[in-house]
C-alpha positions as CSV (number, residue, x, y, z in Angstrom):
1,X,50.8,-21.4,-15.8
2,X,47.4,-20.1,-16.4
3,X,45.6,-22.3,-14.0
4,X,46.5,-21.9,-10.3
5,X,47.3,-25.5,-7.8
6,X,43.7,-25.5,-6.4
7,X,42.5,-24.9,-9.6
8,X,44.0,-27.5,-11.6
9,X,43.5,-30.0,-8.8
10,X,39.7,-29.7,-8.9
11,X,40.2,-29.9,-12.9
12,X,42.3,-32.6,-12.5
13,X,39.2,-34.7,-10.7
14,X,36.7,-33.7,-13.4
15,X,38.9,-34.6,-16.5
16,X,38.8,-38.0,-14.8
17,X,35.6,-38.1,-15.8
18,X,35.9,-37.8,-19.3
19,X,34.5,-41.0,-21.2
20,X,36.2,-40.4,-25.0
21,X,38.7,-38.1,-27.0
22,X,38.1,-34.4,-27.5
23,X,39.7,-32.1,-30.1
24,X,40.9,-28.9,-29.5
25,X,40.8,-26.7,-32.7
26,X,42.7,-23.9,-31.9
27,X,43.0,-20.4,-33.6
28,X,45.8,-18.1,-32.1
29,X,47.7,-15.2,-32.9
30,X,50.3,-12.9,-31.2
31,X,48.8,-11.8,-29.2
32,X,48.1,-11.9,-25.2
33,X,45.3,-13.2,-25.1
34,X,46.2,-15.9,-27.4
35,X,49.4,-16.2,-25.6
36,X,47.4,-17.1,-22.7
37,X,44.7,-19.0,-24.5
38,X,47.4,-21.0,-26.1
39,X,49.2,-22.0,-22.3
40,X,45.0,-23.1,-21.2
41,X,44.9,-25.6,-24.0
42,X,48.5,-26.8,-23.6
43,X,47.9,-27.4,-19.9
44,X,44.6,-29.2,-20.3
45,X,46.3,-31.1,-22.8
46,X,49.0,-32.1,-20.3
47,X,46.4,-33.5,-17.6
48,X,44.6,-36.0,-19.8
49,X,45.2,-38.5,-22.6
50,X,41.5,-37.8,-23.7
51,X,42.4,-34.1,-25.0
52,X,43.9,-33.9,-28.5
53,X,44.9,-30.6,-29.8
54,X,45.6,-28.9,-33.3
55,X,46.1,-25.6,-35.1
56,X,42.9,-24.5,-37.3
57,X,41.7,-21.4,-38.9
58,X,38.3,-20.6,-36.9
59,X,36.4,-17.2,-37.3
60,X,37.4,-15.3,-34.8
61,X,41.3,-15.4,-33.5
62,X,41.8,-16.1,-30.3
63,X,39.8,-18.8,-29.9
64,X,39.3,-23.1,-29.8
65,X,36.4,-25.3,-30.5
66,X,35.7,-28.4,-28.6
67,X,34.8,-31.2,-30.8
68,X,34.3,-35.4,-31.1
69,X,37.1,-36.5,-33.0
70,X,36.3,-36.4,-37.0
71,X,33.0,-34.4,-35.7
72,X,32.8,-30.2,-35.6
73,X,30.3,-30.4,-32.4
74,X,29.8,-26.6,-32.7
75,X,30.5,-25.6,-29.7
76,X,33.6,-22.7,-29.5
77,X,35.1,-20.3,-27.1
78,X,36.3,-17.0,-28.5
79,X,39.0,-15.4,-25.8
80,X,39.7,-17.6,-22.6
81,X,37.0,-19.0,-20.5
82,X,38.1,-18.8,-17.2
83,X,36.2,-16.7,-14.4
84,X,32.7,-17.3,-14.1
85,X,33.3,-19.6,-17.3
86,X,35.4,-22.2,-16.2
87,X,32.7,-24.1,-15.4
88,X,31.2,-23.8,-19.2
89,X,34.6,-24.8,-20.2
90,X,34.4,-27.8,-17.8
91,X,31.2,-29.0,-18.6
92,X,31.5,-28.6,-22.6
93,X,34.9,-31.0,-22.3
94,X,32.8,-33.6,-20.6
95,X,29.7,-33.4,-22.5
96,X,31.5,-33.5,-25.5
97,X,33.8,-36.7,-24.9
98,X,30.2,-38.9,-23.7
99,X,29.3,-37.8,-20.8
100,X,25.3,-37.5,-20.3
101,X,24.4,-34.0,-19.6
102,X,21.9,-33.7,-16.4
103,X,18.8,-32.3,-18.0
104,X,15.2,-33.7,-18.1
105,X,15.0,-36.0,-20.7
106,X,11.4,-34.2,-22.1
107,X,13.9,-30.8,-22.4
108,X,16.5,-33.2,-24.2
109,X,14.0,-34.3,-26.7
110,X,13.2,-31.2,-27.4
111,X,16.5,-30.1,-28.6
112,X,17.1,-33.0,-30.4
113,X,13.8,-32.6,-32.4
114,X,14.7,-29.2,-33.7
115,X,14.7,-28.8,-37.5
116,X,16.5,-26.2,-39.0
117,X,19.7,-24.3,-38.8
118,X,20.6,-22.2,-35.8
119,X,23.8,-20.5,-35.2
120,X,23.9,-18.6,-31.4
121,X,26.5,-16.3,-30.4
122,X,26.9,-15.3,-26.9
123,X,28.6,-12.2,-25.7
124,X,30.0,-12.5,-22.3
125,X,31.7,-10.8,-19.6
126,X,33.8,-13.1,-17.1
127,X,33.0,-11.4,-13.6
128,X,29.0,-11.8,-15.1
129,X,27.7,-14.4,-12.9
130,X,24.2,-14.4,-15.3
131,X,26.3,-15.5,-18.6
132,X,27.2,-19.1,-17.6
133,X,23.9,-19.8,-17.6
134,X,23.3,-19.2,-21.7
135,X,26.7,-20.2,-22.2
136,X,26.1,-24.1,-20.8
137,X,22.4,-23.9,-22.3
138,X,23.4,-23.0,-26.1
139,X,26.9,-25.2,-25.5
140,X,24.4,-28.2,-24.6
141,X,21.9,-27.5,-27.4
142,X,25.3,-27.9,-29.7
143,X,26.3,-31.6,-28.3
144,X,22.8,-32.3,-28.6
145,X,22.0,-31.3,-31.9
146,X,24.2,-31.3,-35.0
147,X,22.1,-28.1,-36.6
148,X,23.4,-26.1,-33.6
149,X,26.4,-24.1,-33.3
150,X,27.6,-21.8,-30.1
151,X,30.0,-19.8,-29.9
152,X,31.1,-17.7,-26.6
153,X,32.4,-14.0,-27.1
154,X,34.2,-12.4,-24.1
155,X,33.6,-8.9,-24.7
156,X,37.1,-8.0,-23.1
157,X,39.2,-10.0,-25.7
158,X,36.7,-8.4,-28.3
159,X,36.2,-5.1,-28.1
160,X,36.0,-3.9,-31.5
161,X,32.9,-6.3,-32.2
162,X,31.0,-5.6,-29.2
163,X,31.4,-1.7,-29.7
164,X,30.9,-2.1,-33.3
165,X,27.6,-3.9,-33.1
166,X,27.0,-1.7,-29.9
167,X,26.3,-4.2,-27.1
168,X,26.4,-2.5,-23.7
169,X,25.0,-5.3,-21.5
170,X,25.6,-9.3,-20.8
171,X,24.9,-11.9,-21.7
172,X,23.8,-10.5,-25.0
173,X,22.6,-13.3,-27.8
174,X,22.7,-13.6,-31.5
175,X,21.0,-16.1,-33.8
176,X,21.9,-16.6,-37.4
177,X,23.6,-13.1,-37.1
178,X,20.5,-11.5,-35.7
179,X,19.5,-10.1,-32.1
180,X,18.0,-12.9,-30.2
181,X,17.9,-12.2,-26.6
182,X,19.8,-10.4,-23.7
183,X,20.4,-11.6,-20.0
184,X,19.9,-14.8,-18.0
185,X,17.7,-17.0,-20.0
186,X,17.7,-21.0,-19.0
187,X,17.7,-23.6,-21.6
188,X,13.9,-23.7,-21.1
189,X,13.7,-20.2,-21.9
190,X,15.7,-20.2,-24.9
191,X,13.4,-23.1,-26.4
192,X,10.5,-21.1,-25.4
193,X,11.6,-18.8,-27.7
194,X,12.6,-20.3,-30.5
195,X,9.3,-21.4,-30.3
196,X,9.6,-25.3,-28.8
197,X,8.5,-24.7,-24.8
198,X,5.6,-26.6,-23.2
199,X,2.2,-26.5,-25.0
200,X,-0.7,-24.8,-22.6
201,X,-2.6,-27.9,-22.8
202,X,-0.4,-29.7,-20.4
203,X,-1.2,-27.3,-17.6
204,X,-5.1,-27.1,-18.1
205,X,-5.8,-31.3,-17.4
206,X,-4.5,-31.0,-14.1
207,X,-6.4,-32.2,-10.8
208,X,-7.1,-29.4,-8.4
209,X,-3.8,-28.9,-5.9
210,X,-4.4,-28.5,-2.5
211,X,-1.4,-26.1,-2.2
212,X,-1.0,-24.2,-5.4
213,X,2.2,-22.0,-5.1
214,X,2.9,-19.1,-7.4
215,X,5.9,-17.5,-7.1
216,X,9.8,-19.5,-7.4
217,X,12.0,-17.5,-5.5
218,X,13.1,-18.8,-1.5
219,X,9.7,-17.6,-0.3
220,X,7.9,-20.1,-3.0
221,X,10.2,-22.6,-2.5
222,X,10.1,-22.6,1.6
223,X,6.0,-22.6,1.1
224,X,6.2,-25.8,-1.5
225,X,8.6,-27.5,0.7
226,X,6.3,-26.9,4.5
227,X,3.4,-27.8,2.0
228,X,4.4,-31.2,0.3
229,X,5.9,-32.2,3.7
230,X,2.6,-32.3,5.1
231,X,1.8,-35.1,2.0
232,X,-0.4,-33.0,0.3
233,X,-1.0,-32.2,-3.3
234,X,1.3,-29.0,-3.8
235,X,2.3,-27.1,-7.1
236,X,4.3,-24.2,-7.9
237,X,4.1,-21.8,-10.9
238,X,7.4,-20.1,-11.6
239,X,7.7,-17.5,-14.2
240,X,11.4,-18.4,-13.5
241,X,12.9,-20.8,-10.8
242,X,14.5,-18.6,-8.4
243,X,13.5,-15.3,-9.3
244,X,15.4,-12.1,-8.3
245,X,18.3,-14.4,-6.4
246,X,19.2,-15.3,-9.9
247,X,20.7,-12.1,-10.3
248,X,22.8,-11.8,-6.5
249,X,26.0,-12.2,-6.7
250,X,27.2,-12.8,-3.4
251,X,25.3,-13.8,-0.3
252,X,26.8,-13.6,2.8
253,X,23.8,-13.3,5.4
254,X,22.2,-16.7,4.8
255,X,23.0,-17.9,8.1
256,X,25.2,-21.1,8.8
257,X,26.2,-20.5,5.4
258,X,29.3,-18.2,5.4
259,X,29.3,-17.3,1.6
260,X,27.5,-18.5,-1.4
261,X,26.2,-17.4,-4.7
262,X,22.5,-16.7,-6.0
263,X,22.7,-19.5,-8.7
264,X,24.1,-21.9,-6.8
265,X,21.5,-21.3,-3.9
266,X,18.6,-21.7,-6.6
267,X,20.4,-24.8,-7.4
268,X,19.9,-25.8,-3.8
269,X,17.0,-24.8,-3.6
270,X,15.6,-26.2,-6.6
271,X,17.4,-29.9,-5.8
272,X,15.8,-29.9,-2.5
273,X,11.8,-29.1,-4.4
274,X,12.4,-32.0,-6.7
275,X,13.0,-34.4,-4.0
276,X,9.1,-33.7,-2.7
277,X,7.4,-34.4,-6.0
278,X,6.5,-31.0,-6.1
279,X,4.5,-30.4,-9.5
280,X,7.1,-27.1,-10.9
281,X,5.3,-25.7,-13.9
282,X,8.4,-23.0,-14.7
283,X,8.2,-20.1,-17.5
284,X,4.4,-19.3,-16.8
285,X,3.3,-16.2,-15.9
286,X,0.1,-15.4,-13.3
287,X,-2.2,-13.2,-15.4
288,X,-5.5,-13.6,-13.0
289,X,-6.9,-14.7,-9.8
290,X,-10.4,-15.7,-9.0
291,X,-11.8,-16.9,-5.6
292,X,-15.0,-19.8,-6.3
293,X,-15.3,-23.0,-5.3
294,X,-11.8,-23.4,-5.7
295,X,-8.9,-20.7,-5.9
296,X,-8.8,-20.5,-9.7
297,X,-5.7,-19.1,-11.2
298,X,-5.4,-18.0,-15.0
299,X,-2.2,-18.5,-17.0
300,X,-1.0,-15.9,-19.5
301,X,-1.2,-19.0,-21.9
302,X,-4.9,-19.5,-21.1
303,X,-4.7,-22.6,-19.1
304,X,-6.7,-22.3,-15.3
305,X,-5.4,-24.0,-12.5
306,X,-7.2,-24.5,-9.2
307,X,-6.7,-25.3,-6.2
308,X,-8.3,-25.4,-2.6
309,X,-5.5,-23.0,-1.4
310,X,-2.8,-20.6,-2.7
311,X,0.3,-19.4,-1.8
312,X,1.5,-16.0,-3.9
313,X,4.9,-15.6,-3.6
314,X,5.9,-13.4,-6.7
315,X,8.7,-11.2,-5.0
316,X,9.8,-8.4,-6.4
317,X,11.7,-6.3,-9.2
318,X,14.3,-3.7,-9.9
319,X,12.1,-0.4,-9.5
320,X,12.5,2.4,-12.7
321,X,13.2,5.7,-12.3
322,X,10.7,6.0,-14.8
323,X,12.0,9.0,-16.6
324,X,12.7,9.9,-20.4
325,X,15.4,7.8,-21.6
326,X,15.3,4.9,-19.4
327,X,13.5,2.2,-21.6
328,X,14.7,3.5,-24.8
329,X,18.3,3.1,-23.9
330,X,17.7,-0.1,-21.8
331,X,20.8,-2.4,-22.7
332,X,22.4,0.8,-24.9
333,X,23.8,2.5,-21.8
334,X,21.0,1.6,-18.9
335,X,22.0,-1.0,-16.8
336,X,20.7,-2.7,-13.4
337,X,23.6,-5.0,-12.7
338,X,26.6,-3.4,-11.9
339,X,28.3,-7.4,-11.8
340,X,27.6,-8.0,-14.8
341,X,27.1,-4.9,-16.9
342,X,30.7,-3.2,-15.1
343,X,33.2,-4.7,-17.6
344,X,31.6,-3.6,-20.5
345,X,32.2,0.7,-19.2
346,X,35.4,-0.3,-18.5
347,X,37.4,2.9,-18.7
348,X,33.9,5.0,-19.4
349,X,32.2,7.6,-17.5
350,X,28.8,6.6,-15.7
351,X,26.2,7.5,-13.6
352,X,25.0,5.5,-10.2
353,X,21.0,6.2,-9.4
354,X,20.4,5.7,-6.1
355,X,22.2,6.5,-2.6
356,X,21.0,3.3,-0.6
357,X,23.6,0.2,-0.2
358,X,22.7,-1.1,-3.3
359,X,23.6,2.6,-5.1
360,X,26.4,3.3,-2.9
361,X,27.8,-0.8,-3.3
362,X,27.4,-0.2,-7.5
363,X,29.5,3.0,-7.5
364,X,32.4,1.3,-5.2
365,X,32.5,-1.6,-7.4
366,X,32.0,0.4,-10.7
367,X,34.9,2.8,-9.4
368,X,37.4,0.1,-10.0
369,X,36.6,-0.6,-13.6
370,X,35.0,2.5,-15.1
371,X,37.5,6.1,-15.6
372,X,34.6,7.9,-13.4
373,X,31.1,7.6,-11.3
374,X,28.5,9.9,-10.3
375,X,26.4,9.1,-7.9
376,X,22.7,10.7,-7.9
377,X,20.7,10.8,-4.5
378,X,17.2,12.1,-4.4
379,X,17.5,12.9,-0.7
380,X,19.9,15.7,1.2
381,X,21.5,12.7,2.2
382,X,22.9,9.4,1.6
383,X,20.8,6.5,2.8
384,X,24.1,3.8,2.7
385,X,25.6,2.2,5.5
386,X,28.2,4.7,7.1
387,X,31.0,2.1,6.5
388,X,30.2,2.1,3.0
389,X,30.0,5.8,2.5
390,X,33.2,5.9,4.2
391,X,34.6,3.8,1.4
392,X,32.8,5.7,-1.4
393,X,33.9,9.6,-0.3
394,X,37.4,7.9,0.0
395,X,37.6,7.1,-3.6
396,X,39.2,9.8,-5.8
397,X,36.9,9.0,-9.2
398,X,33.7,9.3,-7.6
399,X,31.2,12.7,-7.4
400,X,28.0,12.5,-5.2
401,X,25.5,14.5,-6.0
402,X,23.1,14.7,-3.2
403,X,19.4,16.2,-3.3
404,X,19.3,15.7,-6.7
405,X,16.6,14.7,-9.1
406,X,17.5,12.6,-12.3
407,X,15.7,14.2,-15.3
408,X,16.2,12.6,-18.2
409,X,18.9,10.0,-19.5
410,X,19.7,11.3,-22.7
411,X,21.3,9.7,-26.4
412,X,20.7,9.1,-29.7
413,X,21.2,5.5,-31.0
414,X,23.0,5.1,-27.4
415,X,23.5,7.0,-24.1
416,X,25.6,10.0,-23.8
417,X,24.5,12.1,-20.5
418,X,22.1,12.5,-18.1
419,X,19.9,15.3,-16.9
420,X,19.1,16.5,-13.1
421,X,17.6,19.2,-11.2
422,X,19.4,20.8,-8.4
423,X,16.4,20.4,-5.8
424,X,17.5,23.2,-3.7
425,X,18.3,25.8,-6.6
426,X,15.8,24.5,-9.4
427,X,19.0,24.8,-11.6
428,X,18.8,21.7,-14.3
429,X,22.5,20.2,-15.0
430,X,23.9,17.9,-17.9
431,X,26.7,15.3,-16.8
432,X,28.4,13.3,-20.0
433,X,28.3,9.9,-19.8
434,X,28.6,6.4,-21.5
435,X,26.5,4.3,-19.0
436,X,23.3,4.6,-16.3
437,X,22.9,2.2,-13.5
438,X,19.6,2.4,-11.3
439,X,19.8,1.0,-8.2
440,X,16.8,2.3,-6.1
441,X,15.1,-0.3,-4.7
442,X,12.2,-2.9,-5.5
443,X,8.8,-2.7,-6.7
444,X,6.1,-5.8,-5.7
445,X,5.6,-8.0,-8.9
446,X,1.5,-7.7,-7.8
447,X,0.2,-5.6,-10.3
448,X,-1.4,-8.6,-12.2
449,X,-3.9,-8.6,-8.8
450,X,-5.9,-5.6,-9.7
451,X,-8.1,-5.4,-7.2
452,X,-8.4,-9.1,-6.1
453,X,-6.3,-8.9,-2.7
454,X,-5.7,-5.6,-0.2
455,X,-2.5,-4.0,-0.7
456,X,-0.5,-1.1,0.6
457,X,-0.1,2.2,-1.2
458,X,2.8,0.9,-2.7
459,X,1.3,-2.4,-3.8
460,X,2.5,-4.7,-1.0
461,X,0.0,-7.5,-0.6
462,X,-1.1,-7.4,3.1
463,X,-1.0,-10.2,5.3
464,X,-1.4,-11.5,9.2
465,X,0.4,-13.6,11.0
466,X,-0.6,-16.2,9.0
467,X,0.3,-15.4,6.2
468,X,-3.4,-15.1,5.3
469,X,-4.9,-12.3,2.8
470,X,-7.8,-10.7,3.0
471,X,-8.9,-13.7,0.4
472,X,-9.8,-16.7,2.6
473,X,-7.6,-19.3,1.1
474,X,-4.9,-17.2,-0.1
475,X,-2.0,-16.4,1.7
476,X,1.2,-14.6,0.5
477,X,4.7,-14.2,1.7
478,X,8.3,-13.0,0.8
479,X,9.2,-9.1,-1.3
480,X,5.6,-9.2,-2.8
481,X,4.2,-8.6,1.1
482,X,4.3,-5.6,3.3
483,X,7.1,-7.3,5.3
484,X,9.0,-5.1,7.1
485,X,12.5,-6.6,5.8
486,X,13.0,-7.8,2.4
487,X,15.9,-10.5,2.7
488,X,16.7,-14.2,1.4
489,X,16.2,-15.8,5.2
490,X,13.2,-13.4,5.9
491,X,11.4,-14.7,2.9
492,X,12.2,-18.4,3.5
493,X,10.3,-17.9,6.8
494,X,7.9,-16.2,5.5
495,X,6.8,-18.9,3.5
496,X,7.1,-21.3,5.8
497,X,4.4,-19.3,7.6
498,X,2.1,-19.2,4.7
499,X,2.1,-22.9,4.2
500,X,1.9,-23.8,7.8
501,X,-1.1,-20.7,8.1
502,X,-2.9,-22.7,4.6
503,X,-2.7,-26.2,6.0
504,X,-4.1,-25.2,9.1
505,X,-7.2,-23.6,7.1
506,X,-7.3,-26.4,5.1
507,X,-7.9,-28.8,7.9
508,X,-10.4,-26.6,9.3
509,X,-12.6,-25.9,6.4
């Protein structure tokens, strides 16, 4: 049995749902994993009359496509999709036996107007918590469209392919056999790219908001929500819907809630903006703000938006260490998400930058997967929890190099080392290794501002109370402020303040 009771009893609810007959091609060998692929398919075979199965010869072996009967859909799973997949898996039977997917019908449209041939491949990790997200969105695209195929590579049951075309982070995407993209991309994204997203002309015939939010993490949300509650004309621009909670794994501070997930929290979140009427303008990017008659607020796409107040709520991102090495060997060795990005080192030697919580959490989680971590602090010593540096020292395939500073992350095509000075001695070291994670903090996504608002030294927009700027009109609130915490529940009231602080100067101006 491959699927445990709890499992197969939430399966056996959704398979209910099926609303026509779905063929399993399946492509299996000796194998382990095909011995356990082969067990999946038999036992979703054995819990409803709507799954058919039979032997084919696919591409790649292990593997199964999921298709209409006397229709390839072009949608296939190379290795088993359980973990973080199941869900793909889930989703891709339904879809593919009738059921309507839940998408916007304008993004559905989309898809099904697009001419042309495109063949995506997705290479996947199952502990990555980023990957279903490109997995469901290519997967749907492929029900949608019969000039799109999918297929889904675990990386694990793969290893000769990923190493072979050297792919050292995930999600990692190919198109027609060609790089396409790597990390969480929605299906907006993805048509974005391929060159069928929104046109800038829809943005720049809109009526001036009264509340114009930019920013979609739980600080622009909260501030959108307080707003549109008051019944006023509210709007929020989004680079992308949920921002840095995207990328959290597990979230177990968000009070009254005992543990929960960054997607599913966007999810939430997201559900609960769409029930104001809440005009969400996702994948644009702030380029410049300008205080006149209105607050006027330029698009990277060219299209100005104003409004009589605004809310800026970008958060924050993964800071660099900003040394040779770093951005040339992104993706080929220099990772931020140990979640996602730990499966591929399995067995390999890396490097942790950082001793905070974050730095010390990474090594702990990478010591379980990887041969061997070395941890890099700048300071004498470690910044992490004492509970967690207990942990960390007790783990026999960790070094921790403390008052250290990281020098250069060296490698040819890929990385094989890094470089750091001994701060006490001056003496410059070489460790060998296959991977680099840099986990030292956040950097405010303000430097789009210039000089517009004050901010801190370190590019913290400042506020009061209020939430107000030094802008009258503008407020701000969440990781892009110099709050003194930077957490999911802090930013959430945070922005609650700025749209409480920008109704009340609305009323009284």
């Amino acid at each position: 049995m491959i699927l445990d009771a709890d499992i197969k009893a939430q399966l056996a609810q959704y398979l209910q749902l099926m609303e026509g007959d779905v063929l399993l091609k399946v492509s299996a060998g000796a194998d382990d994993v095909s011995r356990d692929m082969l067990a999946l398919v038999d036992e979703l075979a054995s819990m409803s009359s709507h799954i058919k199965v039979e032997q084919a010869e696919l591409p790649r072996t292990p593997s199964f496509s999921v298709n209409r009967i006397g229709e390839d859909t072009g949608i296939t799973f190379a290795g088993i999709p359980l973990g973080h997949e199941f869900t793909s898996l889930v989703l891709a039977l339904l879809q593919v036996s009738g059921r309507a997917p839940k998408a916007d019908q304008k993004v559905i449209d989309q898809v099904k107007s697009i001419k042309g041939e495109y063949h995506f491949e997705s290479y996947i990790s199952l502990s990555c918590h980023n990957c279903p997200d490109v997995v469901q969105a290519l997967n749907l695209m492929s029900v949608l469209n019969p000039n799109i195929t999918h297929t889904m590579i675990d990386g694990a049951a793969f290893k000769e392919e990923v190493e072979r075309k050297d792919i050292m982070a995930v999600p990692t995407v190919f198109l027609n056999a060609e790089p396409f993209g790597s990390g969480r991309m929605t299906l907006e994204e993805i048509l974005a790219k391929i060159g069928t997203g929104p046109d800038a002309s829809e943005f720049s015939d809109k009526e001036p908001f009264d509340v114009l939010v930019v920013g979609g993490g739980p600080a622009g949300a909260s501030a959108a929500i307080y707003a549109a509650r008051k019944g006023i004309r509210t709007g929020i621009v989004a680079e992308r819907f949920g921002g840095q909670v995207m990328d959290t794994m597990g979230i177990e501070n968000f009070i009254s809630v005992k543990y929960t997930e960054g997607p599913k929290l966007v999810a939430s979140l997201e559900e609960h903006v769409k029930d104001y009427g809440i005009d969400v303008m996702n994948l644009q990017r702030a380029k410049r703000l300008e205080k006149k008659d209105f607050v006027e607020l330029e698009l990277e796409n060219g299209a100005v938006l104003k409004s009589k107040t605004v809310i800026l709520s970008t958060g924050a991102r993964w800071r660099n260490v900003g040394v040779p090495g770093e951005a040339e060997f992104k993706n080929k060795g220099v990772a931020y998400c140990p979640h996602c990005d730990g499966p591929l080192f399995a067995g390999k030697r890396v490097a942790v930058i950082g001793g905070g919580n974050s730095g010390v959490e990474a090594a702990i989680d990478l010591a379980g997967i990887v041969s061997h971590v070395t941890v890099l602090e700048f300071m004498p010593e470690l910044k992490a929890d004492a509970v967690l540096q207990d942990r960390l020292y007790s783990l026999p395939n960790v070094t921790v190099l403390k008052n250290v500073q990281t020098k250069e992350i060296t490698g040819t095509d890929k990385v094989n080392g890094i470089s750091y000075i001994d701060r006490a001695t001056e003496e410059v070291h070489h460790v060998e290794l296959e991977g680099v994670f840099v986990q030292i903090g956040l950097v405010p996504n303000t430097d789009w501002l210039g000089e517009t608002i004050e901010r801190t030294r370190f590019g913290e927009i400042v506020v009061d109370r209020h939430g107000a700027t030094n802008i009258p009109g503008v407020f701000a609130a969440g990781d892009c402020t110099n709050s003194a915490y930077k957490q999911i529940i802090i930013s959430m009231g945070s922005g609650a303040t700025a749209a409480l602080g920008a109704f009340d100067y609305l009323i009284r101006n």
